[in-house]
C-alpha positions as CSV (number, residue, x, y, z in Angstrom):
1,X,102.1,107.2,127.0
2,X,102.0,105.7,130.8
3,X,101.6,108.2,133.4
4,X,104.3,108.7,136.3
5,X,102.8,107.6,139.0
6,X,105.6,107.6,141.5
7,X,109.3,106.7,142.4
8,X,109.3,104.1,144.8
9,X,113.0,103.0,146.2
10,X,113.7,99.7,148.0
11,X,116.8,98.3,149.3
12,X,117.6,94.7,150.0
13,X,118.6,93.0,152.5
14,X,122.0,93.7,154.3
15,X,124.8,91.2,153.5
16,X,124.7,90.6,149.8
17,X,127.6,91.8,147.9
18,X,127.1,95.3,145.8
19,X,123.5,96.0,147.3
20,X,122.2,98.5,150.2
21,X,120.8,97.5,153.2
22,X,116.8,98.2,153.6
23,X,115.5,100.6,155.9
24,X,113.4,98.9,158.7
25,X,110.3,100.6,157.7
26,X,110.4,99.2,154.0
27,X,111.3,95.6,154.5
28,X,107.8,94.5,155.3
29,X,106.1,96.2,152.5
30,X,108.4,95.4,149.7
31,X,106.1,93.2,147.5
32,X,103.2,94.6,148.9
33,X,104.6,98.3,146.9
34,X,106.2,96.3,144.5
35,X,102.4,94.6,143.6
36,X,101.1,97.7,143.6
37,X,103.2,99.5,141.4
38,X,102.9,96.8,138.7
39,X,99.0,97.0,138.5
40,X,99.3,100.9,138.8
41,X,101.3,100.8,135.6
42,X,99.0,97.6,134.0
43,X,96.2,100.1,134.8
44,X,97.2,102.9,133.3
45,X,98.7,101.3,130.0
46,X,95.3,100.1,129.7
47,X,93.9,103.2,130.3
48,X,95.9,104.9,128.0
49,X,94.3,106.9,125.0
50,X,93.9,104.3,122.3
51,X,95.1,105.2,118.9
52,X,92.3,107.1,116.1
53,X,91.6,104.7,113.1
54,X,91.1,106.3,109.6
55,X,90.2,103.5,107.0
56,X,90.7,105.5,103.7
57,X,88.8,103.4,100.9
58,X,88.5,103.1,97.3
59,X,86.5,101.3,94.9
60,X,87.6,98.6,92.3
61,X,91.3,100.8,92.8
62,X,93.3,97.8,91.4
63,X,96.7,97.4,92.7
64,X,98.4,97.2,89.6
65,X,98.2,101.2,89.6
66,X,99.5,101.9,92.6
67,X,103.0,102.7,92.1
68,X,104.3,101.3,95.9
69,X,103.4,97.6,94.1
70,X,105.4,97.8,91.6
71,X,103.5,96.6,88.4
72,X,105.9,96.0,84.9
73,X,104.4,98.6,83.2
74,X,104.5,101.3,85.4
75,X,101.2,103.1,85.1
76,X,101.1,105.8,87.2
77,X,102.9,107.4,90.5
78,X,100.9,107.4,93.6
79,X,103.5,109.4,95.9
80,X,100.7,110.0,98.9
81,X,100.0,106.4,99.2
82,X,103.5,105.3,98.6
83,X,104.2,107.4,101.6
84,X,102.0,105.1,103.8
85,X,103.8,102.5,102.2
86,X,107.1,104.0,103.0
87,X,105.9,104.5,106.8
88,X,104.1,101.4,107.3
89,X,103.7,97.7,105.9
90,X,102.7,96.8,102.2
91,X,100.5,93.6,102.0
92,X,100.8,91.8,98.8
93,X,98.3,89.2,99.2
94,X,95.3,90.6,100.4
95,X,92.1,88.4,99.4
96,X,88.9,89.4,99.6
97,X,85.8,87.2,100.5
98,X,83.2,88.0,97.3
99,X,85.1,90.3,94.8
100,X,81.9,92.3,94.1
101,X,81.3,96.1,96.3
102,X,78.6,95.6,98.2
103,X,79.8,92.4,99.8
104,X,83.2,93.5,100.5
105,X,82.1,96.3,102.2
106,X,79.5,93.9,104.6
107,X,82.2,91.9,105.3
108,X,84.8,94.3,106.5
109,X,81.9,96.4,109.0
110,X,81.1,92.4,110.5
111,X,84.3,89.9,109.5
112,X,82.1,87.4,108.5
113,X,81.5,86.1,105.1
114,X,78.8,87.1,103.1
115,X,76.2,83.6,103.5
116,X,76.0,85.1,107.4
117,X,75.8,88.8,107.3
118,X,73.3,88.2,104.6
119,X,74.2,91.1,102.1
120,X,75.5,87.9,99.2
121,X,75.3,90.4,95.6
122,X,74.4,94.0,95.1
123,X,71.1,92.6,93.0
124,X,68.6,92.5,95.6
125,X,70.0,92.6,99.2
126,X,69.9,94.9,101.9
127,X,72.8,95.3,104.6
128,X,71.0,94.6,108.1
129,X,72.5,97.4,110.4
130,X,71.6,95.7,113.5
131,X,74.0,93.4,113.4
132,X,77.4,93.9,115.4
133,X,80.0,95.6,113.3
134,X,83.4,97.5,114.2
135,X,81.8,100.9,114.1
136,X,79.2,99.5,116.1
137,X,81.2,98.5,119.1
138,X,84.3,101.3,118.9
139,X,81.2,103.9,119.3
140,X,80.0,101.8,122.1
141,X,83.4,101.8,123.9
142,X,83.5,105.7,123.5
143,X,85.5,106.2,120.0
144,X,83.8,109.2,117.7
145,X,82.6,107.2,114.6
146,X,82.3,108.8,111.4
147,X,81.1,107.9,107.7
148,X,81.5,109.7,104.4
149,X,81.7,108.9,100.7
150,X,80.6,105.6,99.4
151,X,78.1,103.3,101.4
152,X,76.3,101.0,98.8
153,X,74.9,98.9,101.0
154,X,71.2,99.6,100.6
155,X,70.5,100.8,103.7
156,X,71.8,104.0,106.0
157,X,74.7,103.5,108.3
158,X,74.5,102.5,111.8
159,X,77.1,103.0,114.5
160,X,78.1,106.4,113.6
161,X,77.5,109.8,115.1
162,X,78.0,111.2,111.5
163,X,77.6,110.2,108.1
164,X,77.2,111.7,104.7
165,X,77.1,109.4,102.2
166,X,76.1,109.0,98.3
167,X,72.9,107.0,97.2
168,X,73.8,104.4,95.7
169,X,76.8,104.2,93.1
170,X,77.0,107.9,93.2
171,X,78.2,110.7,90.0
172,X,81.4,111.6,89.8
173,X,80.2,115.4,89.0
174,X,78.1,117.4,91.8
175,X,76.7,114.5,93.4
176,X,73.6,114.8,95.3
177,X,74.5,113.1,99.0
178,X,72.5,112.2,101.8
179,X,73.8,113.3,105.1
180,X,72.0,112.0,108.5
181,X,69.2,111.1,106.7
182,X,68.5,114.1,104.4
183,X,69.8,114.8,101.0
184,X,72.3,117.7,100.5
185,X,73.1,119.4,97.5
186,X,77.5,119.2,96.4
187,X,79.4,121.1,94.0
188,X,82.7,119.9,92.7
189,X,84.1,116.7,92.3
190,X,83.3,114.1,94.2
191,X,86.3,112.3,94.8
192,X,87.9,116.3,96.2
193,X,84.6,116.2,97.8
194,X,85.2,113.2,100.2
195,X,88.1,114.9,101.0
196,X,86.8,118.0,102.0
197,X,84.6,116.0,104.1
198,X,86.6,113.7,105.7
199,X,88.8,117.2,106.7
200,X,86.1,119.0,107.7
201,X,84.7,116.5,109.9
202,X,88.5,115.5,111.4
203,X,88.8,119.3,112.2
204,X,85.4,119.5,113.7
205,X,85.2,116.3,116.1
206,X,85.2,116.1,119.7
207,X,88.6,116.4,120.4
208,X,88.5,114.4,124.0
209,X,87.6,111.1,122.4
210,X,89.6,108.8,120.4
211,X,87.9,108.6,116.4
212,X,87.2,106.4,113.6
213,X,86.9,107.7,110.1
214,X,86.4,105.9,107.2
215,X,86.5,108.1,104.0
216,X,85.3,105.8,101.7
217,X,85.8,107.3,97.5
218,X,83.2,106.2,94.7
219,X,86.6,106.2,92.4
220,X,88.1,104.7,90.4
221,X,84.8,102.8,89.8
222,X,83.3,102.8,86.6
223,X,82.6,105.0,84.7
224,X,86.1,106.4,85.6
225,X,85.3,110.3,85.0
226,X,88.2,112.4,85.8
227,X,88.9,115.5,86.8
228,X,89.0,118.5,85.0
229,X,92.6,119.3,86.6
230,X,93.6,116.1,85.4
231,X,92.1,115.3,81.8
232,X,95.8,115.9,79.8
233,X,97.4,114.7,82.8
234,X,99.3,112.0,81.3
235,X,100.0,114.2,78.1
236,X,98.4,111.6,75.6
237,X,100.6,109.1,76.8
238,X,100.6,105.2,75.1
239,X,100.6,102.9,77.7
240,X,101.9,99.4,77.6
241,X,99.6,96.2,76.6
242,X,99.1,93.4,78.9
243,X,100.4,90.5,77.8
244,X,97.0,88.8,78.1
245,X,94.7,92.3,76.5
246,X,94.1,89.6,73.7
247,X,92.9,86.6,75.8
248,X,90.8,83.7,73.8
249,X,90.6,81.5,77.1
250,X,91.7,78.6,75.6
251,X,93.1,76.1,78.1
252,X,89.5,76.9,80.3
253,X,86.1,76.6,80.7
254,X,82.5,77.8,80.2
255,X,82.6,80.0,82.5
256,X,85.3,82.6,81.1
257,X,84.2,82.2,77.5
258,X,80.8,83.3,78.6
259,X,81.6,86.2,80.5
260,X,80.2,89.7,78.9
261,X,83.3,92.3,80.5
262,X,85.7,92.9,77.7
263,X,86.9,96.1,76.7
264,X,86.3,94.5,73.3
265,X,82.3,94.0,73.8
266,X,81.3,95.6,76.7
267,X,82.4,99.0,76.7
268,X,79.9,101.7,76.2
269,X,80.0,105.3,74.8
270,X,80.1,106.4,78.4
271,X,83.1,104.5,79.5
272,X,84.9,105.8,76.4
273,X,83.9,109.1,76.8
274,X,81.9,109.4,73.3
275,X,78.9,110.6,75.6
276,X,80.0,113.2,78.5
277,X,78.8,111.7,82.2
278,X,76.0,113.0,84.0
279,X,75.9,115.8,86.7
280,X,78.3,118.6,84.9
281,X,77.3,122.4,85.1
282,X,77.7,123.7,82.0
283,X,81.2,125.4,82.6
284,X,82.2,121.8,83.2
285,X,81.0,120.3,80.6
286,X,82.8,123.0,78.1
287,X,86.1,122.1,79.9
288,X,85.1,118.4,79.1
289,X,84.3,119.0,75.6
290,X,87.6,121.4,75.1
291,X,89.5,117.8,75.8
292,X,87.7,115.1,74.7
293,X,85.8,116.1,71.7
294,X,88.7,117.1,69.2
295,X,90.2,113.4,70.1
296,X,86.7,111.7,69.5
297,X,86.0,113.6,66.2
298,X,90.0,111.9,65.4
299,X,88.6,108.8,66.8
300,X,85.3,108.7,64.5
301,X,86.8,110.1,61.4
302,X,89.1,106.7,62.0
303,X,86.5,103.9,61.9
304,X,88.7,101.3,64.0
305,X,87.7,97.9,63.9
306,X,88.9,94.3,65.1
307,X,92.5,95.0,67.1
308,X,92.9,98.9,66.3
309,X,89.6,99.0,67.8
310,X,90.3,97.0,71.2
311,X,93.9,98.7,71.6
312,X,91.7,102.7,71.2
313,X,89.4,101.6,73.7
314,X,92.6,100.2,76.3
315,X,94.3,103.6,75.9
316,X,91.3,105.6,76.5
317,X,90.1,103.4,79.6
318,X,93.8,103.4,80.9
319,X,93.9,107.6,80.5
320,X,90.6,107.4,82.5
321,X,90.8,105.3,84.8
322,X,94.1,106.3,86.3
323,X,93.0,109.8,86.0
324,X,90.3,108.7,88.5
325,X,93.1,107.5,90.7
326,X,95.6,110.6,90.7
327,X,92.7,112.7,92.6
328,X,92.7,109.8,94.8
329,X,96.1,109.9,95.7
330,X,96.4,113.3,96.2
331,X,93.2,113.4,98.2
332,X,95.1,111.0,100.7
333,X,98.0,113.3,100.9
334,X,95.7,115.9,102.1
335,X,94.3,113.4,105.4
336,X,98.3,112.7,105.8
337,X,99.1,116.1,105.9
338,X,96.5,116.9,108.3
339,X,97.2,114.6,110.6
340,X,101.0,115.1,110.8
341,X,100.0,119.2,110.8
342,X,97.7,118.4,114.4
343,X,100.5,116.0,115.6
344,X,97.8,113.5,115.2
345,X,100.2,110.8,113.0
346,X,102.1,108.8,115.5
347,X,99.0,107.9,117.2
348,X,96.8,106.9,114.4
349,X,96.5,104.0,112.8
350,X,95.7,105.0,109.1
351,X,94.5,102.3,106.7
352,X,94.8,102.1,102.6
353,X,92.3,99.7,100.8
354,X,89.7,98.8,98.1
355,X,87.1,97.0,98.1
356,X,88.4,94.5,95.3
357,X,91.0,94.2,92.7
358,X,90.4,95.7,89.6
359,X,91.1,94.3,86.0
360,X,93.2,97.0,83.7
361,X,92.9,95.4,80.5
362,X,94.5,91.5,81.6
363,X,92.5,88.7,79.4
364,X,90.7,91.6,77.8
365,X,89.0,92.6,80.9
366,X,87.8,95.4,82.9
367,X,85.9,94.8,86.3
368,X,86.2,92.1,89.1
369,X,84.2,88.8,90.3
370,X,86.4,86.0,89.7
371,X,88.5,84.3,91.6
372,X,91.8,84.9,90.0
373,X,94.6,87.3,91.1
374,X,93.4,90.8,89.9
375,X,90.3,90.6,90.4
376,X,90.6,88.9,94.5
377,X,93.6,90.5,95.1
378,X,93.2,94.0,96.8
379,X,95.5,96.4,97.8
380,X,96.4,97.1,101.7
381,X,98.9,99.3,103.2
382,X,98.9,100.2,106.9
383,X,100.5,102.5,108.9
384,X,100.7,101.6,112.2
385,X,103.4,103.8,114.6
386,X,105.1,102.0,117.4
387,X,103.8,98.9,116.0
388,X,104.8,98.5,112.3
389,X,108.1,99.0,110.9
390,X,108.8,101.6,108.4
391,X,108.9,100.2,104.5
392,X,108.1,96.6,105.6
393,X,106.2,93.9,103.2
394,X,104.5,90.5,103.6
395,X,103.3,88.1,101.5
396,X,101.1,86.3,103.9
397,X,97.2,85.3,103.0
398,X,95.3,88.3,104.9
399,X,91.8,89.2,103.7
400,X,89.4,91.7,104.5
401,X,87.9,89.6,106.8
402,X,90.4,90.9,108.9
403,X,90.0,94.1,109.3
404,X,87.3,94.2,111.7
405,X,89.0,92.1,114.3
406,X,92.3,94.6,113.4
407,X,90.4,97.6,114.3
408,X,88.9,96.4,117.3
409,X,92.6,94.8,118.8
410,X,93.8,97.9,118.0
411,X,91.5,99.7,120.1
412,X,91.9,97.1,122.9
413,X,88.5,95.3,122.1
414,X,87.8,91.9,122.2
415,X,86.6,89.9,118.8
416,X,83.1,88.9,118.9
417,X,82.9,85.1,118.5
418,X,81.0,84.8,115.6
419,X,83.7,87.1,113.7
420,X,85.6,84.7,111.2
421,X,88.8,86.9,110.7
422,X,92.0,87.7,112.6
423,X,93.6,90.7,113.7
424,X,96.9,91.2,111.8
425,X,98.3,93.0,114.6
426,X,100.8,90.2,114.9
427,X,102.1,90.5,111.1
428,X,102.1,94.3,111.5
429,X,104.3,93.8,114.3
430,X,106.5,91.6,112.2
431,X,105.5,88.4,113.9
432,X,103.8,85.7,111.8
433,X,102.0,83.5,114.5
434,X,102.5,79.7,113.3
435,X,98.9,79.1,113.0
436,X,98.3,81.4,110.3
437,X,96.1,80.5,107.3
438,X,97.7,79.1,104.5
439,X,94.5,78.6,102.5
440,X,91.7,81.0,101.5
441,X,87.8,80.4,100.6
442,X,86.4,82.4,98.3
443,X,82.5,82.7,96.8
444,X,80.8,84.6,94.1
445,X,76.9,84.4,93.6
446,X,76.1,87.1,91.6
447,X,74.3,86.2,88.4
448,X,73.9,86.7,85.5
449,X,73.7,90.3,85.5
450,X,75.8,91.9,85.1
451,X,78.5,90.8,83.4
452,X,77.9,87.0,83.1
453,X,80.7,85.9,85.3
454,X,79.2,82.5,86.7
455,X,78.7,81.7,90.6
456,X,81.9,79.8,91.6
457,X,83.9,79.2,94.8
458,X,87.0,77.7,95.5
459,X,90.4,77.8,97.6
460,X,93.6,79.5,97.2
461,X,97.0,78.7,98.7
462,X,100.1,80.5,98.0
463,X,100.6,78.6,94.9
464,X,97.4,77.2,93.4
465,X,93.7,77.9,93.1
466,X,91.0,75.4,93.4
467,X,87.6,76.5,91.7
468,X,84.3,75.0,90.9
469,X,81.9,76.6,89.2
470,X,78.6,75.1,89.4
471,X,74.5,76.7,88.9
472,X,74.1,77.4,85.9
473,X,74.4,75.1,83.0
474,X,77.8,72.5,83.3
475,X,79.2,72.0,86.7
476,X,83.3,71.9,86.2
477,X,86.3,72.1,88.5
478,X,89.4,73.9,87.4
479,X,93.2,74.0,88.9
480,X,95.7,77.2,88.6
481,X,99.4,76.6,89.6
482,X,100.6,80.0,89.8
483,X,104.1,79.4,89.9
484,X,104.1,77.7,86.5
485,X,101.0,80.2,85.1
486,X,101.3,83.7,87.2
487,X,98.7,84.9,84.8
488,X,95.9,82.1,85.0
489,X,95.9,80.6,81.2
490,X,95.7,77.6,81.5
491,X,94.1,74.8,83.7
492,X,95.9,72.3,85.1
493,X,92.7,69.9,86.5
494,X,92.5,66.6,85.4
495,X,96.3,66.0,85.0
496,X,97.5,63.5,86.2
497,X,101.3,64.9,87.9
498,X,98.0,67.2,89.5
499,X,96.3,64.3,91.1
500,X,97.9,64.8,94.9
501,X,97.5,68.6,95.2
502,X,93.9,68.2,93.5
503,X,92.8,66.0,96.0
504,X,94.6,67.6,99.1
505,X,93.2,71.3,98.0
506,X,89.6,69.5,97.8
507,X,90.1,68.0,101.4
508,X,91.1,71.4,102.7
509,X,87.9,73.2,100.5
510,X,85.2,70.7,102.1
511,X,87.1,71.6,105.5
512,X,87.2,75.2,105.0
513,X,82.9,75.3,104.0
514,X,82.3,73.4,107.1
515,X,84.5,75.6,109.3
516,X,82.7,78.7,107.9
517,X,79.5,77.4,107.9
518,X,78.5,77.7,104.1
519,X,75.5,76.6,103.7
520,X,75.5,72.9,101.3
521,X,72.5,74.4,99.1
522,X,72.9,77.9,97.8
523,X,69.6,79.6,97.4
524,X,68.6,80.8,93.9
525,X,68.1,84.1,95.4
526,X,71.5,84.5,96.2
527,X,72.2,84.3,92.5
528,X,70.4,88.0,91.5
529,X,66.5,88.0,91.9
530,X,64.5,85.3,93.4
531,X,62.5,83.2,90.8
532,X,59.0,84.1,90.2
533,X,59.7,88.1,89.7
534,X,59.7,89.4,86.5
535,X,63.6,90.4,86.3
536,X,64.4,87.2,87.5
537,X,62.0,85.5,85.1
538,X,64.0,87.3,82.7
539,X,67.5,86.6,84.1
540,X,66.5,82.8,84.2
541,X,66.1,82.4,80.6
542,X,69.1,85.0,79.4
543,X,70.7,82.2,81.6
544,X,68.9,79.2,79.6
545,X,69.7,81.1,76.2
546,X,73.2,81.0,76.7
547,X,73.9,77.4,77.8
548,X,72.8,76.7,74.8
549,X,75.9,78.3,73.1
550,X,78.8,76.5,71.9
């Protein structure tokens, strides 16, 4: 809000039709007062409190089950983070840089990709915390910082006066934390436990300083533990097949044949619950047992195999997973409520994200990586009052690149010229600026574990996808027209009716490496573990082994 400074009255000159007469003794100061007044007011809009930031944040929360986005087979209702949807703007194609955690997260605390902020795969990287980042430069400009939940960035935070976060991937089930440096002892669940956190902390902060919270959630990461409240919340329910669930990847390469993260390979007795997850007291585990253990005893007496065993494993990852994400959304509802209980809403800028996109059972899959839609798509919604109009969507190419340089316009900051983002304060105001990107580089290092999904990199338009996967073994190219194939079957490079796009999306792939500054050699290193350690020794020939397969 401006201040009222004062009420300043001037008259013009006598003669003109419909106007007073000025008074002697204002004549000679009129544009004098008149200056004046306008850089009083400049002054104190400037001056003016600049809104809180809370960046709530999941991990691998795919956007297909959030209801707001409106996904064919209707998974689940997420009311609380509908309701940001409702109040704010829906993006629909937000991209991230590396679809893997770690990186996402390095690259929305700097906007820069991950070949400059150095933190490449989760494998053996460190984030480097004295480089500039958002938190970094709000605390500097006087905002209250805080951190709390999931970090996974190898390193303690910098640029926050608080933090408790959880080593590593963290458990879903009394999770051992470390705040400030020390580790703490939880009880509960952990995704309820960010929450209480995040409150606690909101309720507790210097109230004379604008804030920044980012509550950051381990769920709905794997292994997708729910909880207790929720294990027969969807009352057995069967949920609808992907059209894709049984996937050969015909029509593509190497690269997607080779891949080890099916739900028809890869899923463990702890992702299927056939082993109870670690951390539960033992009144815990006999709520967990009470549920799961009469429907595994049904499940082993059974013997599935082939299909019936594939479509088991779906249904029991699906009742999971989205289990994970009901305490999610209801956790948001509670930071909502607080904020619109302290009249804190209408000047807070609250953010909805993930890290990535999230694969729920499309070409057989579970997890993220590649370069196609569900896995580099993420979900963003944000509420931003007295800039964004209510219930608003756009489909324009954002990333998480951006969100730095969103935070910091937001708070009246100017972008540090090494960031390689925008803000989106223009396209939350309903304004695309005529420069915006229309195509999008992605990278992916990390391999081979886990998973298998090969280092590629490529660019993305609104309708097609470049890629070329190249390090290990055959070096190929591969084309996706989207509006013809939405769900990535088949690829299109090579064809001839191709041959113009192919060549136009190359031109604008060199152009957008050399703008970004990727490097033309990627170092081994970036792969997983350097060569010459014994896990990388290892790595190299599980690598060799499997080029050799058909």
């Amino acid at each position: 809000m401006l201040r009222p400074i004062c009420v300043i009255q001037v008259s013009t000159p006598a003669g003109k039709p419909g106007q007073r007469r000025a008074t002697p003794s204002v004549m000679p100061m009129k544009k004098t007062l008149l200056f004046t007044f306008a850089f009083i007011v400049g002054f104190s809009a400037r001056a003016a409190t600049p809104p809180n930031i809370v960046l709530i944040f999941s991990d691998d929360h795919a956007y297909q089950a959030i209801s707001a986005y409106g996904d064919a087979r209707k998974l689940i209702e997420t009311p609380n983070i509908d309701r940001l949807a409702r109040q704010g703007m829906r993006f629909d194609r937000c991209l991230v840089t590396n679809s893997i955690c770690g990186p996402s997260r390095a690259t929305i605390l700097t906007g820069k990709y991950n070949h400059l902020n150095g933190f490449v795969n989760n494998t053996n990287t460190q984030f480097d915390g004295s480089q500039p980042t958002f938190p970094q430069i709000l605390q500097k400009a006087g905002y209250q910082t805080a951190m709390i939940g999931k970090w996974h960035l190898n390193s303690d935070p910098t640029g926050f006066d608080f933090w408790q976060i959880l080593p590593g991937q963290g458990i879903y089930y009394n999770p051992p934390m470390i705040r400030m440096g020390k580790t703490v002892a939880t009880k509960g669940y952990v995704t309820d436990i960010v929450g209480d956190l995040s409150l606690e902390w909101l309720k507790n902060r210097d109230k004379t300083k604008p804030f920044l919270l980012m509550s950051q959630h381990k769920a709905p990461h794997r292994e997708w533990s729910p909880a207790l409240r929720h294990l027969d919340f969807d009352g057995d329910r069967v949920y609808p097949e992907p059209s894709t669930l049984f996937d050969t990847y015909v029509g593509r390469g190497a690269a997607e044949r080779d891949q080890d993260m099916t739900i028809e390979k890869t899923f463990t007795d702890l992702d299927a619950k056939l082993v109870a997850p670690p951390g539960l007291s033992p009144e815990q585990r006999t709520a967990w047992d009470a549920y799961y253990e009469p429907r595994n005893a049904k499940f082993r007496a059974a013997k599935l195999t082939g299909p019936d065993l594939l479509r088991w494993r779906y249904q029991r990852y699906l009742h999971d997973y989205l289990a994970t994400v009901k305490a999610l959304d209801e956790n948001v509802g509670r930071v909502l409520d607080y904020l619109d209980k302290e009249g804190l809403a209408e000047n807070t800028v609250v953010i909805y994200a993930s890290d990535q996109g999230f694969y729920l059972g499309e070409h057989g899959w579970f997890d993220k990586r590649w370069i196609f839609e569900e896995s580099v798509r993420t979900p963003l919604i944000v509420r931003w009052p007295g800039v964004t109009k209510p219930g608003t969507a756009t489909a324009a190419l954002v990333s998480n690149l951006d969100f730095a340089e969103t935070f910091l316009d937001a708070a009246g900051l100017p972008q540090p010229a090494d960031m390689q983002g925008r803000s989106l304060k223009p396209l939350l105001a309903g304004q695309t600026p005529t420069d915006w990107r229309t195509a999008f580089y992605y990278q992916y290092f990390e391999y081979p574990t886990p998973h298998r999904v090969r280092p590629h990199y490529g660019v993305i338009t609104d309708r097609f996808k470049l890629v070329r996967f190249e390090g290990v073994g055959e070096d190929y190219w591969e084309l996706f027209d989207l509006a013809r194939d939405p769900n990535e079957m088949k690829s299109v490079y090579g064809e001839s009716s191709y041959a113009d796009i192919t060549a136009e999306l190359k031109q604008q792939l060199t152009r957008l490496r050399r703008e970004l500054k990727v490097p033309e050699v990627i170092p081994a290193s970036w792969y997983g573990n350097p060569p010459g350690t014994a896990k990388g020794a290892k790595q190299k020939a599980k690598a060799a082994s499997a080029e050799k397969k058909p």
